[in-house]
Every structure is written in structure tokens, then in C-alpha cells.
N, C-alpha and C positions, 0 to 999 in steps of 0.2 A: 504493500500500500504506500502512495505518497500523500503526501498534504504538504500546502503551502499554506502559508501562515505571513499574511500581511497587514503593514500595520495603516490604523488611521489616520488622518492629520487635523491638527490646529493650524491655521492661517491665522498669521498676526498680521501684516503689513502687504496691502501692494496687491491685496483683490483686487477681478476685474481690470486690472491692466495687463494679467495675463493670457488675455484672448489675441491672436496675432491681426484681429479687426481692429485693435486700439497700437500692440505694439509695434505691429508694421510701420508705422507712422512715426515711431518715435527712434533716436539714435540706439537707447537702454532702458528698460524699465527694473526695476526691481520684486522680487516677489517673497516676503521673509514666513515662515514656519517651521512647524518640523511636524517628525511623525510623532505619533502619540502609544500608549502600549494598549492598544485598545485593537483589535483584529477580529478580520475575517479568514476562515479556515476553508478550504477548498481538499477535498477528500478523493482519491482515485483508487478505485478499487476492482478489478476484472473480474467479472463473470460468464459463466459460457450459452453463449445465445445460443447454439443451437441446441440447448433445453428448451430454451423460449420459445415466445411467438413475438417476439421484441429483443431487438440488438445492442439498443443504447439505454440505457437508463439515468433518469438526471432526478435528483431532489430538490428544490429548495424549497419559497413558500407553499410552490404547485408541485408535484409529483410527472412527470413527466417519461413513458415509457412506449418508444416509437420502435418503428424499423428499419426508416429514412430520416437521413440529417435532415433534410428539408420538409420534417413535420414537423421538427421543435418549435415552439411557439418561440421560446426565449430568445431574444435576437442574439443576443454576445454567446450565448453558448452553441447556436446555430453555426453561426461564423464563426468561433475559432475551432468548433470540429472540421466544418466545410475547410476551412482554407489548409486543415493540416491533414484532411483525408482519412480522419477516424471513425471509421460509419457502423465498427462493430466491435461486441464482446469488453465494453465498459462502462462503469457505474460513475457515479461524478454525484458529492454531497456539499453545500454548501452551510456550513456554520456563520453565523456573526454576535461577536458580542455586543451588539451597539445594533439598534434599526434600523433600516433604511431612511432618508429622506431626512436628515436629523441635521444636513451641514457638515458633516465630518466626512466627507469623501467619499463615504461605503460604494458608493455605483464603483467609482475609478479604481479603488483598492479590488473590490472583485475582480472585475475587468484584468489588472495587473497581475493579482492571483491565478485564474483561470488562465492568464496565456502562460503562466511562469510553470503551472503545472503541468498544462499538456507540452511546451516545450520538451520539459525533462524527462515526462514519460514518454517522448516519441524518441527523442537523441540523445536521452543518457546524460546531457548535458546540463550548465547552468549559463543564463543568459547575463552579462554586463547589465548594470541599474539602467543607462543610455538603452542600450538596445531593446529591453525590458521595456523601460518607458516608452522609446518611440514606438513599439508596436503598439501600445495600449492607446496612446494618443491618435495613430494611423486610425484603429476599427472605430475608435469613440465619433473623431471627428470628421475622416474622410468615410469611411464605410458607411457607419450607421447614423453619419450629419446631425449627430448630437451638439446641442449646444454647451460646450464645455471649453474650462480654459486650459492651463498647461499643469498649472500646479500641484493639482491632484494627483495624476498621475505620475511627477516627477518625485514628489514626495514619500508613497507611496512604495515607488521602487530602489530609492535611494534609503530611505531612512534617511535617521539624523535632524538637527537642529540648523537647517539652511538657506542660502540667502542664492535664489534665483536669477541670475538675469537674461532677461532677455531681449531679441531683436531680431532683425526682419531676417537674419544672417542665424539665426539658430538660438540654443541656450547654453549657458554653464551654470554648474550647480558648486555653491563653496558653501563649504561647514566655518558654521561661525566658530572662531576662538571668543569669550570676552576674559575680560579682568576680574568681574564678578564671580560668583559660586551661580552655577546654572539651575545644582538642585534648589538653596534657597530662592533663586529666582521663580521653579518651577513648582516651591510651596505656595508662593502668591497669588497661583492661578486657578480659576474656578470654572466648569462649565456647568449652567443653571440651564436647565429643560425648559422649554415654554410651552410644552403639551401639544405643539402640532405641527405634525408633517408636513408637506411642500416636495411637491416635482421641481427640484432648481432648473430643469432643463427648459420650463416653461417662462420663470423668470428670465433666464437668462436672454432668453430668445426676444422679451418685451426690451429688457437694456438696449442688444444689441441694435436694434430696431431703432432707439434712439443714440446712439453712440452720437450723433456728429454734434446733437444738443447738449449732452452730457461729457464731452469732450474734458470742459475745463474741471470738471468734477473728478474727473480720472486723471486731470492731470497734477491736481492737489494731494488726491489719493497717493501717484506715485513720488510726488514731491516729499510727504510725511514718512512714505518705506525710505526713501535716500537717508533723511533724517536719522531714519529710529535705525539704521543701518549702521553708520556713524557714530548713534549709540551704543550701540552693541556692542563695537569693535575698542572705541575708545571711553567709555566710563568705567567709571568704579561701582558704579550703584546703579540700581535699576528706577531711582526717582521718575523715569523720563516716559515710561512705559503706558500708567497708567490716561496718562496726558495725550500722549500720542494715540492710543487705540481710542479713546474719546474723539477727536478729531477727526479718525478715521471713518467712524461712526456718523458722524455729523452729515460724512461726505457722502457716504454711500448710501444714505437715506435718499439724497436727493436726487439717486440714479432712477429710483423708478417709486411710486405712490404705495405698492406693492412690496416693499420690501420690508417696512415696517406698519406695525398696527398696536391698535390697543392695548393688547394683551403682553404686546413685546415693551410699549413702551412703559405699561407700569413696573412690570418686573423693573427696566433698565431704573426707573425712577426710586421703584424700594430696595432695589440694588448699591445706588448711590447714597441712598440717604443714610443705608445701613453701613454705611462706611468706603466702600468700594471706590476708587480714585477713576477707575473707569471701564470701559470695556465696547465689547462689540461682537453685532450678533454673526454668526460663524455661516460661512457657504452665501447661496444667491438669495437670500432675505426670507421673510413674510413664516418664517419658525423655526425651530431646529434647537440648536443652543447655542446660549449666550457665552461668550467668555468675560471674566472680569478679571482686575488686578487688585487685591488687597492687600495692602500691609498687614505685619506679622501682628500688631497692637489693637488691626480694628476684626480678625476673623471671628471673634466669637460675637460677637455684637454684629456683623454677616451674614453667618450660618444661623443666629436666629431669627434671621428673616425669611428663611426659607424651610418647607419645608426636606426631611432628608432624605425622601426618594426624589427630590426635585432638583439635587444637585451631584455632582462626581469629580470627584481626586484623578486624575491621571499624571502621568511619567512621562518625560519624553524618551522616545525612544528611539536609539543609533543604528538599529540594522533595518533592512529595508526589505522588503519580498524575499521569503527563504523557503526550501523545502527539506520537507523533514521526511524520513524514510524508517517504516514498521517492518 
């Protein structure tokens, strides 16, 4: 049996300028995150169809048990059997500890997972985080013309705590060093639940749609990742954080009417009051989770503002799309 085991991501800085619709345009854009320890498991297991009356078998929310690749309903798992030619005698299980549609990547970490799986069980091999990425980004956005940006994917199969850039000429991925303590850094940070899902694909499609009016918003956006970039590399202390992801918040409200509401904005409100210096809500808007920054003097006074199925501790975390072998 293999499994691949990949992780989530937090976006902090430089959403939304990672679409090549905004950064074509520009010299460098910046895109800062990292992965998170939070994962999606993808499971490959062979059985012998010709027991059956069906050759492939697929689990996840749906149950899926065909005889032709081109019955699969599921488009990513369609296309990466079709393109790799596996039309029989295997099982394929989908785990997640995190739900879909939450802001934290899950589509693109699947996506990453399932090519990184069937890569290895067809060639033995293990695929470079680049080559990893660029095929997840190829089926996302040329195949299946998803509206998606770079990041997730990159993130994704890289692992790590990294600062993106990119331009019309390609991308590079560099792992931040700072002066600070990362894990202290990494105690200040919060994701608060707002209890509702969202297709980012659907937001993202209305942005894009306005990209040329929302231009100088994206270009503010990637003006505060240069910033907090800057920060990162040269402070001592993470003062700068909470200020900046507020800002960035500011900006990307005003990408689309849609990307925030009511329910996002009281949280963000009892969030701040209850001490929180700042924050911003995660992926293409309108739910998911929020991230916040707190100092170490205001979290109890924080955390009881919320309740504690409504919030989660996470790790950052360095390895990137792996496969593990039973």
C-alpha cells in the first residue's frame, strides 16, 4: 500500500496576486505562507478486478466503483488516471483532517497528493516539489480551467514557511530564515471557524472578472507582502505582523462584496476586541477560517471569546507532499 500525506496551508501575505491574470503585469509579486500540519491522506491499494464487475475503485465523500476511467464522475481523479493510463485493478481512498471549502487549500493539497501518489505507484519514483507543483497547477488550471492561483499548490508540495515570487517568467520558492523564534511566532497564531463553507472557485472567478477595477487593491495587497517580507527577514520581533495582516484584510474586502459578511465580520470584531492585534480571513472570502495574531499576554482573554470547537492550534510545517509505504 502507498499513501501520500500532504500538508495544508496558511496564507499570510500577497493573496490574489498570485493569479498570472494580475502577475503577468507586474515585474515580481510576492506571495508569503507556509504549510500547516494539518493533511490530506490519499491511500492506494490493488485489488483484483477480475473478481469484479468493476476495475477501479475510488472512495471519498461519494463511493465510486466503474469499469471505464471515463465514468468517474470526479474530474481530478478522472484525469490523473486518464493521463497516466491506469484503467484497472486499483482502489484509491481519500482521508482529510480538515473539510473541504474551509480556505486552507484542501482542493490543491488533494490534487498535489493524488498526482504524487499515482506518480510513484506507476514509476517507482519520487517527483521534485517544482515538478510536483507544476503538474498540479497544469490539471487545476489548464485542464480542468479552474479558477485558482499559484500558491496552493506551491505550498502544498514544497512544504515549509515560504516567501513566493513570482512573474510572467515563472516562480521561485525561498524559505524564510528570521531573527525571531518561529515556534513563538507560531504560538500567536489562531484559526477561528466561521461555520460556512464556500466554492473559492466561484469567488474567485467574480474577482477575476473585475481584476482591471481592482487592480490598485492588488497592488496595495502586494505592496504590504514586500513589507511584511522585509519583516520577516530583518526584525527581531514579530510587532509588525498583526498590523500588516489587518491591512491586508482591509484590502481584500474590497476585491469583491462577497468576500466578506456579517457573520465574518462580527467574529473579526469580537476577535479584536478580545484582544487580537489583527488578522484575516484565509483563501477566496465569504467563510472558511479566520487567522489572527495574538500576543502571549492577551490569549486567555481571546480564547474566551470563542467558543473551543470554534477554534485550532496548528504547527507549521517543513516537509511538503511525501509518500509513505505499508
Amino acid at each position: 500500500m502507498l499513501i501520500s500525506k500532504t500538508p495544508l496551508r496558511v496564507s499570510f501575505f500577497g493573496g490574489g496576486t498570485d493569479f498570472p491574470e494580475y502577475f503577468n503585469r507586474k515585474k515580481t509579486t510576492r506571495v508569503i505562507g507556509t504549510a500547516i500540519n494539518k493533511y490530506i491522506y490519499v491511500f492506494q491499494n490493488r485489488f483484483y478486478s477480475n473478481f469484479f464487475n468493476h476495475n477501479l475503485r475510488i472512495f471519498y465523500k461519494n463511493n465510486e466503483f466503474v469499469k471505464k476511467i471515463k465514468d468517474i464522475k470526479h474530474q481530478v481523479f478522472r484525469q490523473v488516471l486518464q493521463d497516466e493510463n491506469i484503467n484497472k485493478d486499483i482502489e484509491i481512498h481519500v482521508s482529510s483532517e480538515m473539510p473541504s471549502f474551509i480556505g486552507l487549500g484542501t482542493s490543491s493539497s488533494f490534487t498535489v497528493g493524488l498526482i504524487n501518489l499515482i506518480n510513484n505507484f506507476k514509476y517507482k519514483s519520487n517527483l521534485h516539489p517544482k515538478i510536483l507543483a507544476n503538474k498540479a497547477l497544469f490539471l487545476e488550471r489548464i485542464r480542468l480551467k479552474e479558477n485558482v492561483g499559484y500558491q496552493d499548490q506551491i505550498l502544498s508540495a514544497y512544504g515549509g514557511f515560504n516567501c513566493i515570487e513570482l512573474s510572467k517568467d515563472g516562480y521561485k520558492v525561498n524559505k524564510i530564515s528570521t531573527k525571531f523564534s518561529i515556534n513563538k511566532f507560531n504560538q500567536k497564531l489562531y484559526l477561528i471557524y466561521t461555520g460556512i463553507k464556500r466554492r473559492a472557485g466561484k469567488i474567485e472567478k467574480k474577482k477575476i472578472s473585475k481584476l482591471n477595477a481592482n487592480l490598485s487593491y492588488l497592488d496595495t495587497i502586494s505592496d504590504i507582502a514586500n513589507e511584511a517580507y522585509k519583516c520577516f527577514v530583518n526584525s527581531n520581533n514579530t510587532d509588525f505582523f498583526g498590523k500588516l495582516l489587518n491591512e491586508t484584510w482591509e484590502q481584500k474586502k474590497k476585491l469583491h462584496s462577497q468576500v466578506s459578511n456579517n457573520v465574518i465580520d462580527n467574529i473579526y470584531d469580537r476577535a479584536i476586541d478580545a484582544g487580537a492585534s489583527g488578522g484575516k480571513l484565509l483563501g477566496a472570502g465569504a467563510g472558511g477560517f479566520i487567522l489572527f495574531y495574538v500576543e502571549e499576554n492577551k490569549k486567555k482573554n481571546f480564547l474566551r471569546a470563542f467558543n473551543k470547537n470554534q477554534y485550532i492550534n496548528f504547527e507549521f510545517e517543513n516537509l511538503g507532499s511525501k509518500i509513505l509505504k505499508l
